[in-house]
VMD Tcl script that builds the backbone (N, CA, C; Angstrom):
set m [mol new atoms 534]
animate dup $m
set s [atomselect $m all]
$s set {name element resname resid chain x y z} {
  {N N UNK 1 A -35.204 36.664 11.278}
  {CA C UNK 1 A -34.546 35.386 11.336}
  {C C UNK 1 A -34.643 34.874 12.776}
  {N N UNK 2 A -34.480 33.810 12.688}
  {CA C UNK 2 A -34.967 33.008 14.016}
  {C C UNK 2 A -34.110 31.404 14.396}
  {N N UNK 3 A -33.269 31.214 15.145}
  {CA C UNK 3 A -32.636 30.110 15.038}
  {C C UNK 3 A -33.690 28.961 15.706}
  {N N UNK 4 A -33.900 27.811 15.215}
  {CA C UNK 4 A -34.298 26.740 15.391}
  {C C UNK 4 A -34.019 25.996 16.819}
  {N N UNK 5 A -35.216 25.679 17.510}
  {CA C UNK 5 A -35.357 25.204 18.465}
  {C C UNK 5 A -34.310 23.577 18.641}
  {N N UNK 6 A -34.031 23.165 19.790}
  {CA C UNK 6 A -33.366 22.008 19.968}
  {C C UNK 6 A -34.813 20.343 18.965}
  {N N UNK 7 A -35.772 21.195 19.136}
  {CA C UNK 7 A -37.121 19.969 18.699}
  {C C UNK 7 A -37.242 20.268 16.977}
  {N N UNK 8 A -36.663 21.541 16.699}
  {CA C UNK 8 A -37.152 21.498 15.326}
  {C C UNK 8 A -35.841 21.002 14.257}
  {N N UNK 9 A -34.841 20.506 15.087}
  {CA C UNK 9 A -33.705 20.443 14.701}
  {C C UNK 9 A -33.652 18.742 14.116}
  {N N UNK 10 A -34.208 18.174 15.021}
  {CA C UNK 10 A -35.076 16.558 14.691}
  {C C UNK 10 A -33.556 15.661 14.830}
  {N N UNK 11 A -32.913 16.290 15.803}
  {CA C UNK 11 A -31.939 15.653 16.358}
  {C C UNK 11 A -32.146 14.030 16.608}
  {N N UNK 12 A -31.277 12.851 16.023}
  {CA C UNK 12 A -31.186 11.761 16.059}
  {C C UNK 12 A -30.801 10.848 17.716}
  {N N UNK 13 A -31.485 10.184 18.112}
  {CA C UNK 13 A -31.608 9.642 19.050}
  {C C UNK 13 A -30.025 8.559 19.004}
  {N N UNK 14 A -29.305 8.137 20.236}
  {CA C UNK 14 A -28.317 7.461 20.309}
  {C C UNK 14 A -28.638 6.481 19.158}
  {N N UNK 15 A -29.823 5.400 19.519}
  {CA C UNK 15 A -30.516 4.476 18.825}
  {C C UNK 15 A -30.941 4.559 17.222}
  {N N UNK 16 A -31.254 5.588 17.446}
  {CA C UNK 16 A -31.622 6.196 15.885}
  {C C UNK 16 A -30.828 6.358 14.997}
  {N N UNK 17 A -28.791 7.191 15.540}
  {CA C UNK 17 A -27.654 7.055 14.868}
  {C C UNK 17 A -27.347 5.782 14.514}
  {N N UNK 18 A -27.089 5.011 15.521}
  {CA C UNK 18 A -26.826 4.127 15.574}
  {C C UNK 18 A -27.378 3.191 14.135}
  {N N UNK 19 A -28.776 2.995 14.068}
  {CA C UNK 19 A -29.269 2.590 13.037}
  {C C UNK 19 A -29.627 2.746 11.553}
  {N N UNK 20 A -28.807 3.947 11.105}
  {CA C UNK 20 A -28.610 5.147 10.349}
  {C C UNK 20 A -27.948 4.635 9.571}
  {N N UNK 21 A -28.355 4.851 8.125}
  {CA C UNK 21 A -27.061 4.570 7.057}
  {C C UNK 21 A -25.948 5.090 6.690}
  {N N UNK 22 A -24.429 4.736 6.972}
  {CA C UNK 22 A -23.520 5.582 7.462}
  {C C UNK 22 A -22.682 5.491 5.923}
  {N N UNK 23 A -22.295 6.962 6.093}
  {CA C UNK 23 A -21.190 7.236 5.062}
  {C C UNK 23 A -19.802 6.174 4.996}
  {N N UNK 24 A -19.536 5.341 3.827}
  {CA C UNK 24 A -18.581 4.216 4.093}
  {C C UNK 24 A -17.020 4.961 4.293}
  {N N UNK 25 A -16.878 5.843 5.138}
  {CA C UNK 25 A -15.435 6.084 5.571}
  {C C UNK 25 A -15.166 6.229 7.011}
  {N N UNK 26 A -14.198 5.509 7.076}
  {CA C UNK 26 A -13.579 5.311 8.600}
  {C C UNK 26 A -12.240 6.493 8.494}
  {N N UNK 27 A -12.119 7.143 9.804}
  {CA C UNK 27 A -11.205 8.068 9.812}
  {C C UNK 27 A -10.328 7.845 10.723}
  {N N UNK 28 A -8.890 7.733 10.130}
  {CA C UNK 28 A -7.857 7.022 11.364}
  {C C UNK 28 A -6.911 7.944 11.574}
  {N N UNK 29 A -7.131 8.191 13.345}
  {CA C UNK 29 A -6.396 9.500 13.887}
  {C C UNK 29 A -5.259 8.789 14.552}
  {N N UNK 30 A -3.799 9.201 13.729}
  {CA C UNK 30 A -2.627 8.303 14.396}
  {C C UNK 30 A -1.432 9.448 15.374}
  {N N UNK 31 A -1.658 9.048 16.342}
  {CA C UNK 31 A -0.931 9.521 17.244}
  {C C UNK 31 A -1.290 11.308 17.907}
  {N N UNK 32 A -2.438 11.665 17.800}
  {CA C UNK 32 A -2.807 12.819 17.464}
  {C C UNK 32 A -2.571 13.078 19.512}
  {N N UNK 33 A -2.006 14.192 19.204}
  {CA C UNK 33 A -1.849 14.936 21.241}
  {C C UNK 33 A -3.195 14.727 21.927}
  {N N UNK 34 A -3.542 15.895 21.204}
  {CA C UNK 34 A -4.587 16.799 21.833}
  {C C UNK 34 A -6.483 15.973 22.280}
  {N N UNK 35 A -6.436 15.763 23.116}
  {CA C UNK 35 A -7.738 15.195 23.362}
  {C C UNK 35 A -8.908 16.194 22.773}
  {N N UNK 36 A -8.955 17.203 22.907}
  {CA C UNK 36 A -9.584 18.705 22.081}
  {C C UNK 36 A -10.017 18.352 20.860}
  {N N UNK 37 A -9.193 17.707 19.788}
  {CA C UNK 37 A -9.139 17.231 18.468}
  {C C UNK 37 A -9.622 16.529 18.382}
  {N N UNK 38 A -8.987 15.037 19.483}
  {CA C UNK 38 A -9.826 13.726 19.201}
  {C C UNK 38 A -11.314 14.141 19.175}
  {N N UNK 39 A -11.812 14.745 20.278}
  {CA C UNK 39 A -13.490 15.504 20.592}
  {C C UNK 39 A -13.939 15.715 19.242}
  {N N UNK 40 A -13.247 16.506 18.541}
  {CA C UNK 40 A -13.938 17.489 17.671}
  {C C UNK 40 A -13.585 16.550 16.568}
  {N N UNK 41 A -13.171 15.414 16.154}
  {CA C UNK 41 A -13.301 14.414 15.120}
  {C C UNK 41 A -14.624 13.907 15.343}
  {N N UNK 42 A -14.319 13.421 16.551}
  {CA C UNK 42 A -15.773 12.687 16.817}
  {C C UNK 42 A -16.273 13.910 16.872}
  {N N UNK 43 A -17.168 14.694 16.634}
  {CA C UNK 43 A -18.346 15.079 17.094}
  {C C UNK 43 A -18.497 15.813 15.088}
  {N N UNK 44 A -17.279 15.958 14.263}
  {CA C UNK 44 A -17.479 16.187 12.884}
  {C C UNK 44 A -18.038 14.581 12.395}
  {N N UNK 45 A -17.328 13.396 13.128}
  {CA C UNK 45 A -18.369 11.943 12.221}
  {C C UNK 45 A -19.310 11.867 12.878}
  {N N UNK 46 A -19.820 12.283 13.375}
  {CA C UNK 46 A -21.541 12.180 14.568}
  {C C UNK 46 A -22.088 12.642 13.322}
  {N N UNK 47 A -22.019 14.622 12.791}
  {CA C UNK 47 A -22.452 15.041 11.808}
  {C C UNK 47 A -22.662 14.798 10.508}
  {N N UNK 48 A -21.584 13.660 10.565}
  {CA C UNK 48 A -21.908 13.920 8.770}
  {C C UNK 48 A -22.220 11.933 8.664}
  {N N UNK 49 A -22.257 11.417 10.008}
  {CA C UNK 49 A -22.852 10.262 9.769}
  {C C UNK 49 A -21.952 9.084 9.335}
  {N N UNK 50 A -20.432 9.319 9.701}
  {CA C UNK 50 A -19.128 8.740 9.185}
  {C C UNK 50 A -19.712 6.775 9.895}
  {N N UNK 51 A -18.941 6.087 9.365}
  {CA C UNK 51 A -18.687 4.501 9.598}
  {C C UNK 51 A -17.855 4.407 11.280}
  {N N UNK 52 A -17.010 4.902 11.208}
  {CA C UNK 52 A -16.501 5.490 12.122}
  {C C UNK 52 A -14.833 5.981 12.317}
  {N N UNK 53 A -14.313 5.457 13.645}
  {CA C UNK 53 A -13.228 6.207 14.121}
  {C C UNK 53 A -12.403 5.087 14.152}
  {N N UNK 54 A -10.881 5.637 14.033}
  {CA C UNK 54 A -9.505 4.251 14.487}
  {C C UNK 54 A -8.642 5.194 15.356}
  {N N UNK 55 A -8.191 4.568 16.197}
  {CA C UNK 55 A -7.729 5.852 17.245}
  {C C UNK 55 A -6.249 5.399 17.391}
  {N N UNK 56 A -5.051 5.263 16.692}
  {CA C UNK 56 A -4.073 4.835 16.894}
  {C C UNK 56 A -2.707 5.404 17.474}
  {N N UNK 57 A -1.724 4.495 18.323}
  {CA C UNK 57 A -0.875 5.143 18.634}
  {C C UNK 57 A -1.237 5.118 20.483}
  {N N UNK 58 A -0.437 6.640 20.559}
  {CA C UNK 58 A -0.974 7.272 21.860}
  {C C UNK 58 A -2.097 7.890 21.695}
  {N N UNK 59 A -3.022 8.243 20.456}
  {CA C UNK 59 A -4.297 9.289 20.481}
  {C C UNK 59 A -4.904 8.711 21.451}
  {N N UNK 60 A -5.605 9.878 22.236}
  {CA C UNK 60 A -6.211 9.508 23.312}
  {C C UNK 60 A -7.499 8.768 23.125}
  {N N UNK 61 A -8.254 8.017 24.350}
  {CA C UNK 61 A -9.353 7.107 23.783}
  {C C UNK 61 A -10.513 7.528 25.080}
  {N N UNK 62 A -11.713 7.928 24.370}
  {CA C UNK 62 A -12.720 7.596 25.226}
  {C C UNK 62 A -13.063 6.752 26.149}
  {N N UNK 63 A -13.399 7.091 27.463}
  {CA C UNK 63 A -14.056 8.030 27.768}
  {C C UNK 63 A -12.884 9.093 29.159}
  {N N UNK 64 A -13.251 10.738 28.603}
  {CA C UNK 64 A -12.001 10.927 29.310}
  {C C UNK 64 A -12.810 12.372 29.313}
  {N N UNK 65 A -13.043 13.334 30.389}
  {CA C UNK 65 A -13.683 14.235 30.078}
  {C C UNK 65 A -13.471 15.485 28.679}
  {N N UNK 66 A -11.831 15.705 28.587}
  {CA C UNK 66 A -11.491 16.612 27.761}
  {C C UNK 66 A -12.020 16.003 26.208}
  {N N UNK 67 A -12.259 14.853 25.918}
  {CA C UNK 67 A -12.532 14.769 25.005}
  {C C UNK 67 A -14.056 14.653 24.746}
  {N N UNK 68 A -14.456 14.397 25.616}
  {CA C UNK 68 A -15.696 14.540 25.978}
  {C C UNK 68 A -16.444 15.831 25.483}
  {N N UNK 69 A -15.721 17.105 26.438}
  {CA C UNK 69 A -15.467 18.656 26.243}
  {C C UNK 69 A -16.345 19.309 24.749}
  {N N UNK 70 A -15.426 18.520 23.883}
  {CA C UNK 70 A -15.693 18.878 22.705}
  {C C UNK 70 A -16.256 17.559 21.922}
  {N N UNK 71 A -16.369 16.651 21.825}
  {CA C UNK 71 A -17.508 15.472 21.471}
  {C C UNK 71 A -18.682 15.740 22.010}
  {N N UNK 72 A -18.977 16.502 22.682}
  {CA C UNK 72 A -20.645 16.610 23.619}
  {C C UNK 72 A -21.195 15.143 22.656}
  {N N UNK 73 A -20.684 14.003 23.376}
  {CA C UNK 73 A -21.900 12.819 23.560}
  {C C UNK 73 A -21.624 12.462 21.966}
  {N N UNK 74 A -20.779 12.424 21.112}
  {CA C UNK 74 A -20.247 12.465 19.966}
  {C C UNK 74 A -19.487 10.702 20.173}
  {N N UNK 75 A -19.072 10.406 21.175}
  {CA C UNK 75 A -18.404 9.481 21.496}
  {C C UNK 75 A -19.364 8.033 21.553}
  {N N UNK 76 A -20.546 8.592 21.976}
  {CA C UNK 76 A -21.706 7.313 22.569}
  {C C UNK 76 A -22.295 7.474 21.087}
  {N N UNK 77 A -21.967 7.824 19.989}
  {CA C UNK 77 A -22.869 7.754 19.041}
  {C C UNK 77 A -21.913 7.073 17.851}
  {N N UNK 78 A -20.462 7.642 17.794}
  {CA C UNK 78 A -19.684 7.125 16.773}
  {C C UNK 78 A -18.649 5.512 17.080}
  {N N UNK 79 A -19.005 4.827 16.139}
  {CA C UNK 79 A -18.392 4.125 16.509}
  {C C UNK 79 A -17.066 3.946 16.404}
  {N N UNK 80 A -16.249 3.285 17.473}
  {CA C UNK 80 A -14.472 3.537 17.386}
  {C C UNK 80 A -14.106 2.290 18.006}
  {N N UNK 81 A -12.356 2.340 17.446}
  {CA C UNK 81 A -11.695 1.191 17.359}
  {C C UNK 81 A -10.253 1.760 17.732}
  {N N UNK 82 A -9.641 0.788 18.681}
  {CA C UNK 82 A -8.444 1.532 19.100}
  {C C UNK 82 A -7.193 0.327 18.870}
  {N N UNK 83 A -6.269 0.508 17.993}
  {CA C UNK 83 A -4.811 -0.052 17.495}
  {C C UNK 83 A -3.669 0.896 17.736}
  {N N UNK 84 A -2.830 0.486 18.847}
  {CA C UNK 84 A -1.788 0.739 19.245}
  {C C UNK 84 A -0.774 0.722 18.261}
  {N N UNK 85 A -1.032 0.020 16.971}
  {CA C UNK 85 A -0.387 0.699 15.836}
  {C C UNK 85 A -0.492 1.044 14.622}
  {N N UNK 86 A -0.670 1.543 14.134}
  {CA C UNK 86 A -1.517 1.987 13.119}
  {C C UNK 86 A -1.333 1.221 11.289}
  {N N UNK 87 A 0.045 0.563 11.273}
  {CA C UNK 87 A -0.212 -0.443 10.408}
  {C C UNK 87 A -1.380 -1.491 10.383}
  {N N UNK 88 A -1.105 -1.785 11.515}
  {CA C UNK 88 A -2.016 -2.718 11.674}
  {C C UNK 88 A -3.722 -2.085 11.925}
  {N N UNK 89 A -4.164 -1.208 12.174}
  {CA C UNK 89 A -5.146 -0.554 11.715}
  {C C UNK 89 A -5.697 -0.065 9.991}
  {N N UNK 90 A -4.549 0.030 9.239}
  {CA C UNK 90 A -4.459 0.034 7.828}
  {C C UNK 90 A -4.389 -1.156 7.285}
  {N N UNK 91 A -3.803 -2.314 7.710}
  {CA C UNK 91 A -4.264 -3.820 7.031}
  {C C UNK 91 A -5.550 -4.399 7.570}
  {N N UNK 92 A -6.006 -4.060 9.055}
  {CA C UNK 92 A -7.514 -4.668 9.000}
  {C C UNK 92 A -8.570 -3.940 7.950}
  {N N UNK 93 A -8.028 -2.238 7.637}
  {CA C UNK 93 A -9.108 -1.943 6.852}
  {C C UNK 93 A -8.678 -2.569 5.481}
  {N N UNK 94 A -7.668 -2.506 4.962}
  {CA C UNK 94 A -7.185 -3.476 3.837}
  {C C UNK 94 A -8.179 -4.952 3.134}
  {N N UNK 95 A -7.542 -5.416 4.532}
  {CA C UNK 95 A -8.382 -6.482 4.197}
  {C C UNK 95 A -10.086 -6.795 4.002}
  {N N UNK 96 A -10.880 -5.072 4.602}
  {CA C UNK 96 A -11.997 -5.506 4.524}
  {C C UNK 96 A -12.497 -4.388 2.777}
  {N N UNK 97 A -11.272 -4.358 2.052}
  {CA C UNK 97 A -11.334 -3.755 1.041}
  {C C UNK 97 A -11.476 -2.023 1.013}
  {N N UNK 98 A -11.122 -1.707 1.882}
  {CA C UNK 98 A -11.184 0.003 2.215}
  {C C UNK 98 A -9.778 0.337 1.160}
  {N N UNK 99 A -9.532 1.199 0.853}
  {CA C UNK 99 A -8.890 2.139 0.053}
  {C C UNK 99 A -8.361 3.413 1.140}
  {N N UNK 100 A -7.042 3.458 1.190}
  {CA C UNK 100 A -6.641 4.336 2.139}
  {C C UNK 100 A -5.857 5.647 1.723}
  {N N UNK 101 A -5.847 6.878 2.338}
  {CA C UNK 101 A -5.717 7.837 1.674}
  {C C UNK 101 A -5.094 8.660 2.977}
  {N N UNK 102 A -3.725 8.874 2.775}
  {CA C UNK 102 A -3.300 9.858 3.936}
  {C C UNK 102 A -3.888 11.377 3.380}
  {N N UNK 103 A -4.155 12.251 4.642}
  {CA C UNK 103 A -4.595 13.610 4.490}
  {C C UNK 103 A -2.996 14.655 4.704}
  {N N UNK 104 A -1.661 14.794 3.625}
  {CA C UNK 104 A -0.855 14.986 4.064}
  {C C UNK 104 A -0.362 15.777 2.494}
  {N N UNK 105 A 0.387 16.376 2.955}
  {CA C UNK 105 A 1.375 17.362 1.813}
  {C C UNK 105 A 2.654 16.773 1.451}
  {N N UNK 106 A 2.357 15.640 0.606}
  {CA C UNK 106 A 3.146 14.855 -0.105}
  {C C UNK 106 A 3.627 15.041 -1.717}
  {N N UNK 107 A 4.444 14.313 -2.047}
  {CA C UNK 107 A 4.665 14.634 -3.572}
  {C C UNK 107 A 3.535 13.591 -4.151}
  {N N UNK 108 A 3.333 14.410 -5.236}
  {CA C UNK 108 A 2.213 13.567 -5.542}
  {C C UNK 108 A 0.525 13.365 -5.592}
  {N N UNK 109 A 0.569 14.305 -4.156}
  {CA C UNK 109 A -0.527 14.319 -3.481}
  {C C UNK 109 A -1.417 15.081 -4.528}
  {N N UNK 110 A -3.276 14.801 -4.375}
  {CA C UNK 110 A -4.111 15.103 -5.184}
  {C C UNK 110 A -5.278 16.103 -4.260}
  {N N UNK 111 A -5.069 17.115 -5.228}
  {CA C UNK 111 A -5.921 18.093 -4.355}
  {C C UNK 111 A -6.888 17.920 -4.052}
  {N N UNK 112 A -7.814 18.206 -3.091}
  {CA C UNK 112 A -8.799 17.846 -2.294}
  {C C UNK 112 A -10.123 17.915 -3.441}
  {N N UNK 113 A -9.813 19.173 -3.529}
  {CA C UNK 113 A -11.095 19.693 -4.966}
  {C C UNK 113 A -11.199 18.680 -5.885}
  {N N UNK 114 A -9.626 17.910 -6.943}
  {CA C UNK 114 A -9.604 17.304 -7.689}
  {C C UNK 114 A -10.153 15.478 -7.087}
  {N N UNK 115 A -10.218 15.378 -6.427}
  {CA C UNK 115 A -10.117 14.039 -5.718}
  {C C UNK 115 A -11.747 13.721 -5.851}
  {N N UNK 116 A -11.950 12.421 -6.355}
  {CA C UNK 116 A -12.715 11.607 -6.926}
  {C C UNK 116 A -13.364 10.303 -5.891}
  {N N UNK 117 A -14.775 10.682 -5.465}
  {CA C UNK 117 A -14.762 9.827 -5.097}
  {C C UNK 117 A -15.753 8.281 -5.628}
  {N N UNK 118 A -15.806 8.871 -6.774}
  {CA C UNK 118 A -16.922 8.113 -7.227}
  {C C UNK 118 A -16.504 6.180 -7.100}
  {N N UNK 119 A -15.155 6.417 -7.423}
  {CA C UNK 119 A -14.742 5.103 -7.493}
  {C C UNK 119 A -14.309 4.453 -6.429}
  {N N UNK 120 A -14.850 4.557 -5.365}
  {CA C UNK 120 A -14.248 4.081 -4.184}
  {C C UNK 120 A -15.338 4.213 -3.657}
  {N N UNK 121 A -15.691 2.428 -2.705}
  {CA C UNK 121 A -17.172 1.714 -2.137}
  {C C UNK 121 A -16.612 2.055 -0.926}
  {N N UNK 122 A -15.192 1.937 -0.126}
  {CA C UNK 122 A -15.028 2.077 0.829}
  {C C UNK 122 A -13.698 3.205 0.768}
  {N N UNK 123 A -13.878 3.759 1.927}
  {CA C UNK 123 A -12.863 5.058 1.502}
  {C C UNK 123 A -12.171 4.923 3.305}
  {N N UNK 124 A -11.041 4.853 3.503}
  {CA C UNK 124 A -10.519 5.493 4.840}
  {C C UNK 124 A -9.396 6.340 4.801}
  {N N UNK 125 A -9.420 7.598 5.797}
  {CA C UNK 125 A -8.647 8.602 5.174}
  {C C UNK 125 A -8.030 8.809 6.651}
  {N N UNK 126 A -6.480 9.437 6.879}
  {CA C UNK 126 A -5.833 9.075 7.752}
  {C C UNK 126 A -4.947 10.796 8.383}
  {N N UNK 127 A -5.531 10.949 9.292}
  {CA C UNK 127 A -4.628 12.495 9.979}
  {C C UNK 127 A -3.643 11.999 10.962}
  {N N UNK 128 A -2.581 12.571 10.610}
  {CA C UNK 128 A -1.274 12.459 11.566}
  {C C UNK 128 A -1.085 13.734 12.879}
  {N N UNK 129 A -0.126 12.881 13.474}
  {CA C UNK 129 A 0.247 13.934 14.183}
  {C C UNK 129 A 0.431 15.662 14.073}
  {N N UNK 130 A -0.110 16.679 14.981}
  {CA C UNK 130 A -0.703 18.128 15.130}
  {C C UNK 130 A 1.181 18.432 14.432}
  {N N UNK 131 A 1.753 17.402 14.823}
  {CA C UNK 131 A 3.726 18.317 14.596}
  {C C UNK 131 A 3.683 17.844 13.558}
  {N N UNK 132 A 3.562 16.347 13.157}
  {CA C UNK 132 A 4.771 15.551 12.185}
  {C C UNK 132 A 4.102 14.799 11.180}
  {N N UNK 133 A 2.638 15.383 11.054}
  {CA C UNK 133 A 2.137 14.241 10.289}
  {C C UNK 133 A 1.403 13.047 10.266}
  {N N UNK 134 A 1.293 12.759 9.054}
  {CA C UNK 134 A 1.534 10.926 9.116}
  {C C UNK 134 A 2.516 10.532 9.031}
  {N N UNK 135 A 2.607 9.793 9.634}
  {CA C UNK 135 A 4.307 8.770 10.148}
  {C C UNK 135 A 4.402 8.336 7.850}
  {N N UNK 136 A 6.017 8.022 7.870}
  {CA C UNK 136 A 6.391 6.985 7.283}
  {C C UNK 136 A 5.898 5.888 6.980}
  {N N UNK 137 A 5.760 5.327 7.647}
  {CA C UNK 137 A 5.482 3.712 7.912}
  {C C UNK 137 A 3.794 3.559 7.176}
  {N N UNK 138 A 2.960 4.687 7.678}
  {CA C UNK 138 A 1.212 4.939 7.302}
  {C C UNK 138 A 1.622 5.149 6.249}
  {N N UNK 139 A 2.302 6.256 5.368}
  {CA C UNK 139 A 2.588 6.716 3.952}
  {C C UNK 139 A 2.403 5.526 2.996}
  {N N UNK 140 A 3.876 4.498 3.610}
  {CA C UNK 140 A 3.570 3.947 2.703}
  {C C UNK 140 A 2.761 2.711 2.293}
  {N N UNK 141 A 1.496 2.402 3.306}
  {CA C UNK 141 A 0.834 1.525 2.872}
  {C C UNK 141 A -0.213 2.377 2.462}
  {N N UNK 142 A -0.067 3.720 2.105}
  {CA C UNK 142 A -1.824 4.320 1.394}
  {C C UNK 142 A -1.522 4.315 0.020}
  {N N UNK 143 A -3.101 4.127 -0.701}
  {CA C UNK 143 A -3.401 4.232 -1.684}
  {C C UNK 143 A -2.902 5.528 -2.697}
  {N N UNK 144 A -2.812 6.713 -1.738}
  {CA C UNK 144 A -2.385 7.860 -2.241}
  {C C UNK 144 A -2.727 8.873 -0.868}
  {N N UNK 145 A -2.832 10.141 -1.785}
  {CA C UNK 145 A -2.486 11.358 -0.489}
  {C C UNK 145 A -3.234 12.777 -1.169}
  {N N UNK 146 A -3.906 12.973 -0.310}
  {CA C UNK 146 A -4.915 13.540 -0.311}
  {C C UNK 146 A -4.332 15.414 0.184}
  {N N UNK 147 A -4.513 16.649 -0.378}
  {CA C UNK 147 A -3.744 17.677 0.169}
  {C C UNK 147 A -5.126 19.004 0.112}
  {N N UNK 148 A -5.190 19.741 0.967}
  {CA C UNK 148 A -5.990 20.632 1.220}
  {C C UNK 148 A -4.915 21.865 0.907}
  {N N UNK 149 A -5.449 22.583 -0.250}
  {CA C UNK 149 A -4.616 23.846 -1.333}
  {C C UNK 149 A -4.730 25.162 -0.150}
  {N N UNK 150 A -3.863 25.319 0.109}
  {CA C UNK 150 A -3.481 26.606 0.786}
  {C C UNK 150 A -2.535 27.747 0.263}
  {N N UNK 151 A -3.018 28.674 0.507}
  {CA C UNK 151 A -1.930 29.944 -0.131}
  {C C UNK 151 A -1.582 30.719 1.189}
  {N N UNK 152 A -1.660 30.681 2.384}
  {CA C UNK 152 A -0.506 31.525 3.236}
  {C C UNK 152 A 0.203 30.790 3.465}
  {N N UNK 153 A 1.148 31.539 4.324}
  {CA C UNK 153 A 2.527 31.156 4.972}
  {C C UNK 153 A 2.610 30.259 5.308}
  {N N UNK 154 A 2.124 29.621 6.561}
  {CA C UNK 154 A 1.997 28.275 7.103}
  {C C UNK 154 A 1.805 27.272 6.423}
  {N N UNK 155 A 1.023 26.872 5.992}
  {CA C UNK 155 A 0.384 25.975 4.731}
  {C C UNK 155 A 0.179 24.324 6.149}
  {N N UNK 156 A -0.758 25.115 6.856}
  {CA C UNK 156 A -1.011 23.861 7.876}
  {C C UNK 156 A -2.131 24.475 8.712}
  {N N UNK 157 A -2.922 23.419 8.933}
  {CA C UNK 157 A -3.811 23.617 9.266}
  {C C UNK 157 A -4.375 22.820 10.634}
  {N N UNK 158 A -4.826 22.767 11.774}
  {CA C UNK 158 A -5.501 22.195 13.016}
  {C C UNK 158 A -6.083 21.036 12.374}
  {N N UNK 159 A -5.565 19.886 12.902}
  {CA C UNK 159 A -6.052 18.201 12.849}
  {C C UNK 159 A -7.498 18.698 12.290}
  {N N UNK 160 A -8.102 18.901 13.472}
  {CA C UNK 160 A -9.624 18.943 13.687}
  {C C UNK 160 A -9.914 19.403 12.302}
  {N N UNK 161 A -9.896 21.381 12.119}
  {CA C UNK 161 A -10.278 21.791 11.203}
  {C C UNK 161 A -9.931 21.232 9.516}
  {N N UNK 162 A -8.723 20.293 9.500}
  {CA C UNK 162 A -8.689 19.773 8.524}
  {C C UNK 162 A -9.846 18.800 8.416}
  {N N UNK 163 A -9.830 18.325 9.425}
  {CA C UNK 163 A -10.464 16.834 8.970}
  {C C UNK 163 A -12.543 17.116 8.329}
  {N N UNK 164 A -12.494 18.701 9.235}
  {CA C UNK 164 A -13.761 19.467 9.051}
  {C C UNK 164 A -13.925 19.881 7.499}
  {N N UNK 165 A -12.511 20.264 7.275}
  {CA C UNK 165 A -12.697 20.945 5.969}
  {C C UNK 165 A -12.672 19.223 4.623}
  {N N UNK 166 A -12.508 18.360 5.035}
  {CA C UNK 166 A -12.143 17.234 4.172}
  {C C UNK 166 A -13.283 16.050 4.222}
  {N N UNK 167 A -13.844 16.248 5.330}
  {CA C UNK 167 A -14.790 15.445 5.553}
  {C C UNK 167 A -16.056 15.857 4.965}
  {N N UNK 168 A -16.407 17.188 5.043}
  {CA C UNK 168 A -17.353 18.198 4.576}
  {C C UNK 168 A -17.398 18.022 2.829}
  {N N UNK 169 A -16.072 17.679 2.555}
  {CA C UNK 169 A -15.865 18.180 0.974}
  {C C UNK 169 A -16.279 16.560 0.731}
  {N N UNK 170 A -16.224 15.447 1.429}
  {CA C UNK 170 A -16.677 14.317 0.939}
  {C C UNK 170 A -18.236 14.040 1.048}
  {N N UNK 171 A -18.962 14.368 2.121}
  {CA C UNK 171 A -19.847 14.440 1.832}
  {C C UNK 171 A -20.612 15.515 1.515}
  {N N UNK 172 A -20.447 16.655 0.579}
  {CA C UNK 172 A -20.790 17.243 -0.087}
  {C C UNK 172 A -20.911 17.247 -1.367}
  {N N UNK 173 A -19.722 15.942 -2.063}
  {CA C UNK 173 A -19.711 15.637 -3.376}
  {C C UNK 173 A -20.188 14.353 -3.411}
  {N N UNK 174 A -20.999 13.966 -2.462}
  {CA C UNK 174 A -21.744 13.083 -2.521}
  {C C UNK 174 A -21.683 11.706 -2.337}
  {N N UNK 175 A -20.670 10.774 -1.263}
  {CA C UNK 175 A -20.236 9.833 -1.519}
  {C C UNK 175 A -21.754 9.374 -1.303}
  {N N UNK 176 A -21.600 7.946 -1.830}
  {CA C UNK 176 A -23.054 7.113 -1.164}
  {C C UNK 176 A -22.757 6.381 0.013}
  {N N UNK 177 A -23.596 6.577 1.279}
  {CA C UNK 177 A -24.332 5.802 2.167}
  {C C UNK 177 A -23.954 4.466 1.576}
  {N N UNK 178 A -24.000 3.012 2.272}
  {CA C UNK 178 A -24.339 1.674 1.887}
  {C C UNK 178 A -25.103 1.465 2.524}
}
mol reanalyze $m
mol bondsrecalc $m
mol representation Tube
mol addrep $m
């Protein structure tokens, strides 16, 4: 076995992402601490080719090295949008017909596995704060609520690695590109 050179990897040029047909979901990180996370969002929608980023709240905003850290150049490729409040980040996508979906352990909520995306042209899906969530206020303007099935103790999981494990499961079941 032999791991693949940086040339055989056919890595996409800034220009080249850029011009790329992108998966129709925007991912809105509200109030999230950790610049570490913000990084590693962006650098999971670099991969899988996301619409892009909403950075609301206090989440931190490019360009800032720590997030940088873990975006390696994830930042110059995805595109992002920054709303100081995050309603109002959920009615601009509203209005451009997106369908919104908190990523949260709610009543109600539809397991990740079970969750459908066939019927939805535009999809935006929403991680809260590393402590508390998604706020209230985000809850209740989503479409519904989206829950990643856990069986230990904790039953919580790292912003990032959620959004890895949820983002992965969407484009793996295939949403379409527009």
């Amino acid at each position: 076995m032999r791991k693949l050179s940086m040339d055989e990897l056919n890595r996409k040029s800034v220009e080249e992402f850029k011009g790329s047909k992108k998966f129709p979901i925007i991912v809105i990180l509200d109030n999230i601490r950790s610049m570490h996370n913000v990084g590693s969002v962006f650098r999971t929608a670099d991969a899988f080719l996301l619409q892009g980023i909403y950075l609301c709240g206090y989440t931190p905003q490019p360009p800032h090295r720590d997030i940088n850290k873990t975006a390696l150049g994830a930042t110059e490729t995805v595109d992002w949008k920054y709303f100081a409040i995050v309603t109002e980040a959920i009615q601009s996508l509203r209005d451009a017909d997106y369908k919104i979906f908190a990523i949260e352990q709610v009543e109600n909520s539809i397991s990740l596995q079970k969750f459908s995306l066939e019927q939805y042209d535009k999809l935006a899906v929403i991680f809260g704060n590393e402590v508390s969530g998604v706020g209230d206020e985000a809850l209740k303007l989503c479409d519904g609520s989206i829950e990643i099935p856990q069986s230990g103790m904790k039953h919580s999981l790292n912003i990032s690695v959620a959004a890895g494990i949820v983002l992965w499961e969407f484009v793996r079941t295939g949403i379409e590109k527009d």
